[in-house]
C-alpha positions as CSV (number, residue, x, y, z in Angstrom):
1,X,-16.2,27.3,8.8
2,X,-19.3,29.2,8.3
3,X,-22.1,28.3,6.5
4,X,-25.3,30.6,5.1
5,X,-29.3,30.0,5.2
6,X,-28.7,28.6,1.5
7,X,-25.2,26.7,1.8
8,X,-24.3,23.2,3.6
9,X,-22.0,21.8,5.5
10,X,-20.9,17.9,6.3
11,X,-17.9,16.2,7.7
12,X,-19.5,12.7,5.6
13,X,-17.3,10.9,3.4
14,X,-17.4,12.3,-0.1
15,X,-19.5,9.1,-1.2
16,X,-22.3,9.8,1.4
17,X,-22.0,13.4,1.8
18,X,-24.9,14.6,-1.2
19,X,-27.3,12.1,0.1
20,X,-26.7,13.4,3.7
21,X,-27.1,16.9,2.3
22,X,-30.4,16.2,0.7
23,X,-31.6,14.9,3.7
24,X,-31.9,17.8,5.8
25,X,-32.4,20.0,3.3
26,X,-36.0,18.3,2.7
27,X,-36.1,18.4,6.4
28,X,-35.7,22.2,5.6
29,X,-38.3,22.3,3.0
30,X,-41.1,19.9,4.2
31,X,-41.2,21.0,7.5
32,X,-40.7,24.7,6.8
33,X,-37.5,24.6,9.7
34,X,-35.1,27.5,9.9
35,X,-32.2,25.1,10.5
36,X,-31.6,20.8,10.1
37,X,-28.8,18.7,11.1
38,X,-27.7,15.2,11.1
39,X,-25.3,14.0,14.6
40,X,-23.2,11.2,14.9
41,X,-22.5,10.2,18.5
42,X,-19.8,8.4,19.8
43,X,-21.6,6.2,22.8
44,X,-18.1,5.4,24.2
45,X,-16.6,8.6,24.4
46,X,-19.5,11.2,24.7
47,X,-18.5,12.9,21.0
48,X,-20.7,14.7,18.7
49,X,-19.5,15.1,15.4
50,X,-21.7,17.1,12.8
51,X,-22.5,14.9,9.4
52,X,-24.5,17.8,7.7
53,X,-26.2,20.7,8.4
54,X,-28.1,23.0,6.5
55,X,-29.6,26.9,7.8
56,X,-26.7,27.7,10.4
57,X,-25.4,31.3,9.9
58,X,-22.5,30.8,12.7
59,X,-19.3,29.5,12.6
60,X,-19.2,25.8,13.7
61,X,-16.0,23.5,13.1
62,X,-17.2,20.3,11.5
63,X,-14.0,18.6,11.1
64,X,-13.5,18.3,14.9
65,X,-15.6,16.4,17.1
66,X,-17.4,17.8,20.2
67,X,-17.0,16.4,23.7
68,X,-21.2,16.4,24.9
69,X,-23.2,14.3,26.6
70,X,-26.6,14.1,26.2
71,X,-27.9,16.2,28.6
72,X,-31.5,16.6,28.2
73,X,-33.7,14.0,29.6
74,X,-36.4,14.6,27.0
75,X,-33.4,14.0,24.1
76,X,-32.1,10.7,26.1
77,X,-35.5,9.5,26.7
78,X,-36.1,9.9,22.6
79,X,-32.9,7.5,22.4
80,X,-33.7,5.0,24.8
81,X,-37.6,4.8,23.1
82,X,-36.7,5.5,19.9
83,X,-39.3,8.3,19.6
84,X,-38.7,11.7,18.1
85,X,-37.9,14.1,21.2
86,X,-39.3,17.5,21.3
87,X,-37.3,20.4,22.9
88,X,-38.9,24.0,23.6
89,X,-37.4,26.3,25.3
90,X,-33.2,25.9,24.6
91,X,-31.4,28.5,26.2
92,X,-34.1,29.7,28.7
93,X,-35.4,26.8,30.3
94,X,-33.3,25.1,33.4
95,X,-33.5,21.8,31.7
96,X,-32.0,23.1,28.5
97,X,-28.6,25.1,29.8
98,X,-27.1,27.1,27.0
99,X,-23.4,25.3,28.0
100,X,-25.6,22.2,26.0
101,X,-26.8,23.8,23.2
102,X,-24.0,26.2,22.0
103,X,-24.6,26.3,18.7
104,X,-28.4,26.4,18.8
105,X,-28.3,29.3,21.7
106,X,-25.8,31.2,19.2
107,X,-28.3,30.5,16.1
108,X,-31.0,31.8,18.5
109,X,-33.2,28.2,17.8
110,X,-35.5,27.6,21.0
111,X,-37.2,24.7,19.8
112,X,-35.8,21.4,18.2
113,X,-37.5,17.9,17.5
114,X,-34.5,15.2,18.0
115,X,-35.2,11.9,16.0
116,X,-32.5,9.4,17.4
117,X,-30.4,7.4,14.0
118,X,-30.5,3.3,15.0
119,X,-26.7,2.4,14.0
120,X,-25.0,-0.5,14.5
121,X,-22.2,-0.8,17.0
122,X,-21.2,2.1,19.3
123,X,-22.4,4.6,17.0
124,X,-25.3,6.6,16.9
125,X,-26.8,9.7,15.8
126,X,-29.9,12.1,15.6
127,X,-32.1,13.9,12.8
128,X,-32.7,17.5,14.1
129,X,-35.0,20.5,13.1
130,X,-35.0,23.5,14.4
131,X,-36.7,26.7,14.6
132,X,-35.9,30.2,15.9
133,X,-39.6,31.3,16.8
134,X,-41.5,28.7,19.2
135,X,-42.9,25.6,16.9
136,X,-45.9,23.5,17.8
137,X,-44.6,19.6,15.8
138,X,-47.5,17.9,14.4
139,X,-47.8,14.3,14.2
140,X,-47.5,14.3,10.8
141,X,-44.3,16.0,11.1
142,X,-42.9,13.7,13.9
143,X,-43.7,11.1,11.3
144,X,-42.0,12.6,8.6
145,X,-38.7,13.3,10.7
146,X,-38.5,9.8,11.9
147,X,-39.0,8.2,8.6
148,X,-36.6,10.7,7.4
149,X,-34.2,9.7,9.9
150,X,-34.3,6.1,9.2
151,X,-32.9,6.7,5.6
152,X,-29.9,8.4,7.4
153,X,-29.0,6.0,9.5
154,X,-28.9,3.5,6.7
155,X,-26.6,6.2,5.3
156,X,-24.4,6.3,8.3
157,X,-24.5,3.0,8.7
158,X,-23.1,2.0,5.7
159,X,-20.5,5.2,5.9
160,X,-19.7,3.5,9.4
161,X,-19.1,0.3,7.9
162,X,-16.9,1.7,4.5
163,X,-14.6,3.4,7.3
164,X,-14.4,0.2,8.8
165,X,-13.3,-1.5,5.7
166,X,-10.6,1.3,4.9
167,X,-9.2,1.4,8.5
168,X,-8.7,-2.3,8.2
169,X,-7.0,-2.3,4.2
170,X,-4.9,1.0,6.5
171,X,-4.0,-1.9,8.8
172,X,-3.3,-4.8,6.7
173,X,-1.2,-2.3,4.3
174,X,0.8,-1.3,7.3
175,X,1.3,-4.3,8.0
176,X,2.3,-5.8,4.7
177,X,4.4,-2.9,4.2
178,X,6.5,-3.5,7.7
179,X,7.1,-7.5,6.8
180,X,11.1,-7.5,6.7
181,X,10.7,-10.6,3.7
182,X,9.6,-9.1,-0.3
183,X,6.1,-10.1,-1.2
184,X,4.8,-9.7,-4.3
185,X,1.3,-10.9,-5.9
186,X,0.9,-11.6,-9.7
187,X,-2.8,-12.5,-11.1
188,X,-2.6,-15.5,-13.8
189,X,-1.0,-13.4,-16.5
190,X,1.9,-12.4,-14.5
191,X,0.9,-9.1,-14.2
192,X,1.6,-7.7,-10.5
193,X,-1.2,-6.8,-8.2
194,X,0.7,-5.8,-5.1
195,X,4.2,-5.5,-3.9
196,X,5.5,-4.1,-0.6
197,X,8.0,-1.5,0.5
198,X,10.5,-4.0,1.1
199,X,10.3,-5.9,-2.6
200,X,10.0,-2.3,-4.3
201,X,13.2,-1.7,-2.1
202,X,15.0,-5.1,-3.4
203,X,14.1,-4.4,-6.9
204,X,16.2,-0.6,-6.4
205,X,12.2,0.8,-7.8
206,X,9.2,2.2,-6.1
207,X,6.2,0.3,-5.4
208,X,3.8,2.4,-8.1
209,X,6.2,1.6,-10.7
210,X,6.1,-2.4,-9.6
211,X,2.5,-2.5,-9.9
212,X,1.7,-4.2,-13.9
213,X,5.0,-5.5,-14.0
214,X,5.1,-8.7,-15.4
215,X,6.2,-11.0,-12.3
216,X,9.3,-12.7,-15.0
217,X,10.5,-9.2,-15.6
218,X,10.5,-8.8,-11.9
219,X,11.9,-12.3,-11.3
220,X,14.9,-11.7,-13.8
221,X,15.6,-8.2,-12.0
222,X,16.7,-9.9,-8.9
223,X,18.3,-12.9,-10.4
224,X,19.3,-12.7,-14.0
225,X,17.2,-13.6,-17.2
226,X,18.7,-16.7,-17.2
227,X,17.6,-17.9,-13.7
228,X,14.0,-16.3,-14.3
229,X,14.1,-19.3,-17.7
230,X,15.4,-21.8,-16.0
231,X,12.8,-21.7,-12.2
232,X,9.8,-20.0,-13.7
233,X,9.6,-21.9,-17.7
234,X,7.5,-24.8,-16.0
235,X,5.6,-23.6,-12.9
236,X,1.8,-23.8,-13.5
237,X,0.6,-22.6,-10.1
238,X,2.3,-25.5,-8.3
239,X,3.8,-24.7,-5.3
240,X,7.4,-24.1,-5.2
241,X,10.3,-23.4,-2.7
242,X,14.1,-22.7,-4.2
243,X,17.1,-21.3,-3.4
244,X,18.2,-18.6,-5.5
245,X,21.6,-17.1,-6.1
246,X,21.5,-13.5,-7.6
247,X,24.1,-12.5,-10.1
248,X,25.9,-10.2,-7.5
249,X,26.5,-13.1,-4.9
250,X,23.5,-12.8,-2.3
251,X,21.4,-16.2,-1.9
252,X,17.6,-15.6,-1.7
253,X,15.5,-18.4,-0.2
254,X,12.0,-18.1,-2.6
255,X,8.5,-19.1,-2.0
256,X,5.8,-19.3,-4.7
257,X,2.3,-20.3,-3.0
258,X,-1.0,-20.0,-5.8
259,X,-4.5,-18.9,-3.5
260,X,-7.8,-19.2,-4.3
261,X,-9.9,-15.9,-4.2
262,X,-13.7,-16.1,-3.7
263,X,-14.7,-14.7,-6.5
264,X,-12.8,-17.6,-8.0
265,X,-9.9,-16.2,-9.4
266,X,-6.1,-17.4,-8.6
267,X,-3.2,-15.6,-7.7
268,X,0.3,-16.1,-6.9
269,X,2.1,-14.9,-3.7
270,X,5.7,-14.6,-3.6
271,X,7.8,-14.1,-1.1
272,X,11.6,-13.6,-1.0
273,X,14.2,-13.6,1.7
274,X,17.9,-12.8,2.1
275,X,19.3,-15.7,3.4
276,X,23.0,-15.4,2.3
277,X,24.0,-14.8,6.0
278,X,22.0,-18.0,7.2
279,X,23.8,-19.7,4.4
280,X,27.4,-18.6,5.1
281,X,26.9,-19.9,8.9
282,X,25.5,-23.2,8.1
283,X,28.4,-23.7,5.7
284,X,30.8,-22.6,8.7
285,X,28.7,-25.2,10.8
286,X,29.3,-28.0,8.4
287,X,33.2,-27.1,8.4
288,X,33.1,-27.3,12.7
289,X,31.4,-30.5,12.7
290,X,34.1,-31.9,10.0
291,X,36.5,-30.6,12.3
292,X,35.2,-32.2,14.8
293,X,35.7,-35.6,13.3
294,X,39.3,-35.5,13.3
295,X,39.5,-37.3,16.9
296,X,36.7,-39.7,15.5
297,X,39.0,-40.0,12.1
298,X,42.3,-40.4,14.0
299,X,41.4,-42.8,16.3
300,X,39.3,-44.9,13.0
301,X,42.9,-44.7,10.7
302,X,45.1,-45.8,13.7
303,X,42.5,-48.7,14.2
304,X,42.2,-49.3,10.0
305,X,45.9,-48.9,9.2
306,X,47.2,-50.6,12.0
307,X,46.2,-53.7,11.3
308,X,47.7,-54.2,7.5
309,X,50.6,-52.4,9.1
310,X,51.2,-55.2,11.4
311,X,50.8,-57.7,8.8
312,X,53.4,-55.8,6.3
313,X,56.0,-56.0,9.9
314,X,55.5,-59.4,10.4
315,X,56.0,-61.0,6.6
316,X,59.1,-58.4,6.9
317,X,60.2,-59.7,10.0
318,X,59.7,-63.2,8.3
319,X,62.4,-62.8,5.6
320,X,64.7,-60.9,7.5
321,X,64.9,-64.2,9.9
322,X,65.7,-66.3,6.8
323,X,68.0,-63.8,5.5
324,X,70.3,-64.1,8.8
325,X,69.9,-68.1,9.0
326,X,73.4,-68.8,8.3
327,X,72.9,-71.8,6.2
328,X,71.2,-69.7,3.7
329,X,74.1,-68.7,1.6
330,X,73.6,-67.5,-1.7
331,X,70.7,-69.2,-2.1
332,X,67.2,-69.3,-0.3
333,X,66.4,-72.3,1.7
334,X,63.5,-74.3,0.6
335,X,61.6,-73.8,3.4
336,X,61.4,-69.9,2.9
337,X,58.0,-68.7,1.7
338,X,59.5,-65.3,0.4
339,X,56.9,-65.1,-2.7
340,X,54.2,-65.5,0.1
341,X,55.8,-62.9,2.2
342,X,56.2,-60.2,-0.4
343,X,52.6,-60.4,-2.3
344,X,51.4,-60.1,1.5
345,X,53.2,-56.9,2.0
346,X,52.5,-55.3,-1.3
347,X,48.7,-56.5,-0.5
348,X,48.5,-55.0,2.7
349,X,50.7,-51.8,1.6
350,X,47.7,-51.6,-1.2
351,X,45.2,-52.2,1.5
352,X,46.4,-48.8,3.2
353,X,46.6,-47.0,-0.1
354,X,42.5,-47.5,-0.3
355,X,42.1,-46.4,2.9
356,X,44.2,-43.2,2.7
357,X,42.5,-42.6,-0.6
358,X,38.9,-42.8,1.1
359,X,40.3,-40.8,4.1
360,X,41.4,-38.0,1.3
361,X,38.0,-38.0,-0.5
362,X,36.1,-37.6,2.4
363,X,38.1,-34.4,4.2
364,X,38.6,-32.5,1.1
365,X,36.9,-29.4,0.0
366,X,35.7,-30.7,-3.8
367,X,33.5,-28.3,-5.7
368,X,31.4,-29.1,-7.2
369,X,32.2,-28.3,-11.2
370,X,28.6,-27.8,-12.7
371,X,27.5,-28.9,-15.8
372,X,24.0,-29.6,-17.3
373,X,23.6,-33.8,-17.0
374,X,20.5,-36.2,-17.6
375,X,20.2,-37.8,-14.0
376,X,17.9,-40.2,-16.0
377,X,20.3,-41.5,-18.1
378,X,23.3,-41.5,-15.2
379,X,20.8,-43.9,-13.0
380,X,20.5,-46.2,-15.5
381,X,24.0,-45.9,-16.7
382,X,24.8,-47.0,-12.9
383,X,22.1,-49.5,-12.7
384,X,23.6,-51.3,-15.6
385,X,27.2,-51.4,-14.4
386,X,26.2,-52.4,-10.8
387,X,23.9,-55.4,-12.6
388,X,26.9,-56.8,-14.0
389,X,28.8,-57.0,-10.4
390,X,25.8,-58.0,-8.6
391,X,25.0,-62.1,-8.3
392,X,22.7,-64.2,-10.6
393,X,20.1,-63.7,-7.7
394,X,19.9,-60.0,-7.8
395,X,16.9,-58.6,-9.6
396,X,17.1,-54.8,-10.9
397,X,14.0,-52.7,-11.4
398,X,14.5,-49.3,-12.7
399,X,11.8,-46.5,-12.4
400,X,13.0,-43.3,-13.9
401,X,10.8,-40.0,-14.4
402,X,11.7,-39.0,-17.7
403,X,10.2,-35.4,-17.5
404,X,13.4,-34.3,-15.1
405,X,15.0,-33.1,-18.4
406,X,18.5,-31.4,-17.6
407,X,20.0,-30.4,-14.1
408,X,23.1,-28.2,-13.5
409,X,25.2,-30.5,-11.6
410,X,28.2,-32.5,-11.0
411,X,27.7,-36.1,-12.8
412,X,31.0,-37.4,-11.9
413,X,30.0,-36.7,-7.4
414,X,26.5,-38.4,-8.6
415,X,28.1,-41.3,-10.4
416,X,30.2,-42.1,-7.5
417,X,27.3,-41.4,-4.7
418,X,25.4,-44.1,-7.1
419,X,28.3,-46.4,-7.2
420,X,28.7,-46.3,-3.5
421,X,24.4,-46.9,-2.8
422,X,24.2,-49.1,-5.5
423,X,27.4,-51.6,-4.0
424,X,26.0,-51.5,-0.7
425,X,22.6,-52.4,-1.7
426,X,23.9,-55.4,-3.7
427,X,25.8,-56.5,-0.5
428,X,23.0,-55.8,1.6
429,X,21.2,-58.5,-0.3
430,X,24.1,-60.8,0.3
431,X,23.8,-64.3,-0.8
432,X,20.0,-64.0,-0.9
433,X,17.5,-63.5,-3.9
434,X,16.2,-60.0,-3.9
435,X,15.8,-57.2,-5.6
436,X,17.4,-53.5,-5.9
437,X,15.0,-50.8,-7.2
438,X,16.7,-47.6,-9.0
439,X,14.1,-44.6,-9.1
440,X,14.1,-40.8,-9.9
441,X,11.1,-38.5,-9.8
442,X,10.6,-34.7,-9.5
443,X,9.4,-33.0,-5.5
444,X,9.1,-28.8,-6.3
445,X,12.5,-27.7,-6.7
446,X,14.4,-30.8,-5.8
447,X,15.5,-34.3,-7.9
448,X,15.4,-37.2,-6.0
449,X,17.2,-40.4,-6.9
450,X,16.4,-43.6,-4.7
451,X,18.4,-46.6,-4.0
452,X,16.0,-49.3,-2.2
453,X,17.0,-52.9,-1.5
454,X,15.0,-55.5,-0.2
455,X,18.0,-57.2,1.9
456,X,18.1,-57.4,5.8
457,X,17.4,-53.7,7.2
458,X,19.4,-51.9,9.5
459,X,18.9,-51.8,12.9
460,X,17.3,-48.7,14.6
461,X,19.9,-48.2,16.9
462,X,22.7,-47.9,14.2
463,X,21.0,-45.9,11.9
464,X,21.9,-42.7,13.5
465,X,25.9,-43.9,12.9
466,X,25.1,-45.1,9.0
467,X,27.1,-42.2,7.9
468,X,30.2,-42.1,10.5
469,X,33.7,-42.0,9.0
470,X,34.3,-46.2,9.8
471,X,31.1,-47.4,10.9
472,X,30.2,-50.2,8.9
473,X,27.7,-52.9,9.0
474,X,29.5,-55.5,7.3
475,X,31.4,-58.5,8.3
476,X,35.4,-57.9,8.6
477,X,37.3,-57.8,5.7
478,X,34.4,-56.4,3.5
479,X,35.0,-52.5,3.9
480,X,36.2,-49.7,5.6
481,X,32.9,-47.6,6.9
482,X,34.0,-44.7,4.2
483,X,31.5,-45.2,1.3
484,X,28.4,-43.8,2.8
485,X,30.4,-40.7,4.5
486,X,32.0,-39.9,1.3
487,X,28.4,-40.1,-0.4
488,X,27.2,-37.8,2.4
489,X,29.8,-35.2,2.2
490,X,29.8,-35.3,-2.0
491,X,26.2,-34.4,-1.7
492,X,26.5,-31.6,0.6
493,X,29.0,-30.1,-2.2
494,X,26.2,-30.6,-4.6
495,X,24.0,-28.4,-2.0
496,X,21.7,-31.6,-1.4
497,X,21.4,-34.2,0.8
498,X,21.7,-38.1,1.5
499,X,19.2,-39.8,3.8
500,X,18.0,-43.6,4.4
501,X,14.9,-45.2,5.5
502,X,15.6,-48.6,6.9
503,X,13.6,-51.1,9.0
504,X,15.1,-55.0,10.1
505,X,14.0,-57.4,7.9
506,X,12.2,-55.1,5.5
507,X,15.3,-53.5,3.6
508,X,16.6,-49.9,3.2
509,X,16.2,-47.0,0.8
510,X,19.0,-44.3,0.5
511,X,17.7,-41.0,-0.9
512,X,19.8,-38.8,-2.7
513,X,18.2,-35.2,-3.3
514,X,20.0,-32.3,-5.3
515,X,18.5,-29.1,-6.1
516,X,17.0,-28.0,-10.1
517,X,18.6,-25.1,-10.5
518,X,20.0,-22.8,-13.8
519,X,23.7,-23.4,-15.2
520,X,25.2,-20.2,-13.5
């Protein structure tokens, strides 16, 4: 690149570039020089890379930087005092080797005042004039060049600092782009402020055209107007986790998290992640560990059926015996107890009915058939039915969050889970006065129905077996151990969950959660 007497030429950003130039060319004009420069030097690798420079007639490359280390004593000893260095004689004195001063040499400049640039960091630089015929430098002209000098390392500095800032916004865009999860971020209108490669990718556009998109247009894209209704119509910058099924299949887990900026200003960042393939192995995880109760469940029928199976043989046995008597006849003997014998058998026979029936609602695959339901109204549909079972002792308290409003799910699997919770609470109170409290309340993206009672507890060490196929903490005679296992495995069809708090002597609460989530 060459550059006349008259022209310039800087390697400056374009912000700091003119006020670079009009540094050294009043170096030019005030001090009468035949040639100025501004330097930045690198003090960790030994660079020089030229900033701006005004009278050089040769051809100098300014967008490459220059391996040279300070040399000259009298130009190092103007950077370690921070005086303005003068050099006379470049090119023909031994301190001053032409290898150092290329570009002067080939300008034919033989004396140069250095005034060393004060930047922060490991950057530093130097104001240079030059002359090609020997120059005495005045005071005032020192002066002048260091004052100058001072206003362009203020300049540099704050270039220094600006390519700071963008090689870190290079970084975190880098980085942001490479995140294998789509992130978006809307202002409070909606409006989106940045997306990355990999949520421009899901939503089959580029990320320039994402940019001003209103986050519910984006929202609908990936998951259907009618899901973008149902998640988004009452989110006010709460926090919010859901799982999202797309229309074409895919399950997305999504995040919405609302930040404070500093200048005071919210914003929205939303993240999204493909987690059908997480899904489809915890659903093949839940199938093994059913399969894996079928010992538990074998041995648990042989142990449950046996026993009304026994009885059924032995009233059997009983009438076949006075059957055979041969005094019998045509007519039963008085002695014989045959109504006694039968109702037993038909008891017992309807004993292992109910437990076949539990056994078959507990290994069967129901789906769930969704529908939109008031879980407000099915709580204290189920409170009221399980009051008029409970005892004259049994006090009801019912605490329902009317806001819930409408949830796509299966009433008849919550009715039953209810049933269940609400029966073993009432028996948990046993013969006792205390109280069962029915609540439901909102948490994010989930509805959560409680069941507390205030009966006995469960002890510590059987709460890990509360929901094992025939594990019951009832006396004999009063169940089979299928109620809460049922109630577990009809909420996992639901997608939720069951889960109990319980300490001795302080009562239990069984917590049903199911997700909010759009009729599909």
């Amino acid at each position: 690149m060459a550059a006349s007497t008259e022209a310039a030429a800087t390697d400056s950003r374009p912000e700091f570039a003119p006020a670079l130039q009009t540094i050294v060319e009043l170096v030019r004009r005030i001090m009468n020089a035949d040639v100025a420069s501004i330097l930045g030097f690198s003090l960790i690798d030994e660079t020089v890379r030229w900033k701006a420079a005004s009278g050089f007639t040769v051809d100098i490359d300014y967008s490459q930087p220059v391996f040279r280390p300070l040399g000259s004593t009298i130009a190092r000893r103007a950077f370690e005092e921070n005086t303005v260095g003068i050099i006379q004689g470049i090119g023909t004195h031994s301190a001053f080797a032409p290898d150092e001063f290329p570009v002067h040499v080939a300008e034919g400049v033989c004396d140069m005042a250095v005034a060393p640039l004060r930047i922060i960091g490991n950057s530093s630089g130097a104001l240079t004039a030059g002359y090609r015929m020997p120059h005495q430098f005045s005071e005032d002209e020192k002066r002048l060049l260091k004052d100058l000098a001072e206003m362009a390392a203020v300049l540099l500095d704050s270039e220094r600092l600006v390519e700071s800032i963008t090689a870190a916004e290079k970084i975190w865009e880098q980085t942001f782009n490479a995140i294998g999860e789509g992130i978006l971020v809307h202002d409070s209108t909606g409006a989106i402020l940045h997306c990355n490669a990999r949520a421009a990718e899901m939503l089959e556009t580029d990320q320039a055209a994402v940019i001003g998109l209103q986050f519910r247009e984006a929202f609908a894209r990936m998951f259907g107007r009618r899901a973008a209704d149902y998640y988004l119509a009452d989110n006010h910058g709460a926090s919010t986790v859901v799982e999202v099924q797309s229309e074409y299949g895919r399950r997305f887990l999504v995040s919405i998290f609302p930040i404070q900026k500093p200048d005071g200003q919210s914003v929205n960042v939303v993240t999204w992640n493909d987690v059908t393939r997480l899904s489809e192995m915890q659903d093949q995880l839940g199938r093994s560990q059913r399969l894996a109760t079928v010992g538990q469940l074998a041995a648990g029928v042989a142990h449950e059926v046996n026993n009304p199976l026994a009885a059924i043989t032995t009233c059997a046995e009983a009438i076949m015996r006075d059957m055979r008597q041969e005094a019998i006849g045509k007519q039963a003997p008085e002695n014989a107890d045959w109504n006694y014998y039968l109702e037993e058998i038909v008891r017992q026979a309807l004993r292992c009915k109910e437990i076949t029936r539990g056994l078959l609602d507990l290994t069967r695959q129901r789906q769930a058939k969704l529908a939109l339901c008031d879980l407000s109204a099915i709580a204290k549909q189920c409170a009221r039915d399980a009051l008029q079972r409970a005892e004259t002792n049994t006090e009801f308290e019912i605490r329902i969050d009317e806001t819930i409003g409408e949830v796509a799910t299966d009433a008849a699997m919550v009715n039953q889970i209810l049933d269940n919770l609400l029966s073993n609470a009432i028996d948990a109170l046993g013969d006792k006065k205390g109280k069962v409290i029915v609540s439901t309340r909102r948490e994010g993206a989930r509805v959560v129905i409680e069941v507390q009672d205030t009966g006995q507890g469960i002890p510590a060490d059987l709460l890990a077996k509360i929901f094992d196929p025939f594990f019951s903490t009832k006396g004999p005679g009063k169940g089979y151990g299928l109620g809460l296992a049922i109630s577990a495995t009809l909420a996992e069809s639901l997608r939720g969950g069951l889960n109990v708090e319980s300490k001795p002597g302080k009562g239990s609460k069984f917590r049903l959660w199911i997700p909010r989530r759009p009729l599909e």
